[in-house]
C-alpha positions in Angstrom: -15.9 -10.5 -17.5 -15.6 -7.6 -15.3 -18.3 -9.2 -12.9 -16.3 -12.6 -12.6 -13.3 -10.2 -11.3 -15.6 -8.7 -8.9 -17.2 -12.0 -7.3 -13.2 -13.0 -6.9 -12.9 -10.1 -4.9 -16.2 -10.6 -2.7 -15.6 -13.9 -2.2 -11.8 -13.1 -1.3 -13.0 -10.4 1.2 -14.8 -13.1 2.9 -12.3 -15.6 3.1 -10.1 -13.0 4.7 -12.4 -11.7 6.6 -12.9 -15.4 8.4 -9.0 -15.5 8.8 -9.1 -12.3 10.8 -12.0 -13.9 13.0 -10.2 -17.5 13.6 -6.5 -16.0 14.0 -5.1 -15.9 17.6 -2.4 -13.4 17.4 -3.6 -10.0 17.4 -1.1 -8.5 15.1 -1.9 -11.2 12.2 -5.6 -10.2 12.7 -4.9 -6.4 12.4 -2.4 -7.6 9.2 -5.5 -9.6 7.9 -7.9 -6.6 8.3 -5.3 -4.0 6.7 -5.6 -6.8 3.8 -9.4 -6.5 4.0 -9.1 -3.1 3.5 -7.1 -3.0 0.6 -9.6 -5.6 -0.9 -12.2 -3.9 -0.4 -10.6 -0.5 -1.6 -10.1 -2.5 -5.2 -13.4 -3.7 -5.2 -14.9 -0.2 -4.7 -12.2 0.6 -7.2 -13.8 -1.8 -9.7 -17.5 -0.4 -9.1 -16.4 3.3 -9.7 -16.4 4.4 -6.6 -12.7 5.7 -7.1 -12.9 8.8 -3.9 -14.0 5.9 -0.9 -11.6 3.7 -2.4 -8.9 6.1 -2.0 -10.9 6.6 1.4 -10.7 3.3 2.3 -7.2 1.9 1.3 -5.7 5.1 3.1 -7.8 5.4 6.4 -8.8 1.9 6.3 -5.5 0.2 6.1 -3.2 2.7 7.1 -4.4 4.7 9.7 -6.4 2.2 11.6 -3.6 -0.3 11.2 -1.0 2.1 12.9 -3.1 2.6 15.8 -4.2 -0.7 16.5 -0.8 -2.1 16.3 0.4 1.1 18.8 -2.7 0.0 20.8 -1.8 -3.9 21.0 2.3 -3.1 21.3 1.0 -1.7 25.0 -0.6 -5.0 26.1 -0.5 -8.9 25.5 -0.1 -10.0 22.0 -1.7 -13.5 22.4 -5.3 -14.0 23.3 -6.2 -15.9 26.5 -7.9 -18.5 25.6 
C-alpha cells in the first residue's frame, strides 16, 4: 500500500514538473517548482529520509522561491516568445 502512495507522488512530481517546463509566466513556474519541492519533500518523507526532507521543503521551496520571485520582480514577467 505504501508503494502505491509513493508512485502517486512520482508520477505527480512529473506531472508538475512538465507544468513548470510548458508555463509562460515566470511566477507560475517558480509557484510550480516551490510545489515540486514540497512533493518531493513528502516523498523523501515517505522513504525515511526525514532530515533532506525537512532540507528540501525549507531550502527548496522557501528559500529559493523568495529569491527567484525577488529576482523576476526586477525584470519582465512574461517570456518573449
Amino acid at each position: 500500500m505504501v508503494w502505491g502512495l509513493e508512485l502517486a507522488l512520482f508520477i505527480m512530481l512529473v506531472g508538475i514538473a512538465v507544468v513548470a517546463l510548458e508555463v509562460r509566466d515566470l511566477i507560475a513556474a517558480v509557484a510550480a517548482l516551490s510545489v515540486y519541492s514540497f512533493l518531493a519533500a513528502g516523498l523523501l518523507a515517505m522513504m525515511g529520509a526525514v532530515d533532506v526532507a525537512l532540507t528540501e521543503a525549507s531550502l527548496g521551496a522557501g528559500i529559493t522561491g523568495v529569491l527567484l520571485i525577488g529576482g523576476i520582480s526586477l525584470m519582465r514577467r512574461q517570456s518573449p516568445d
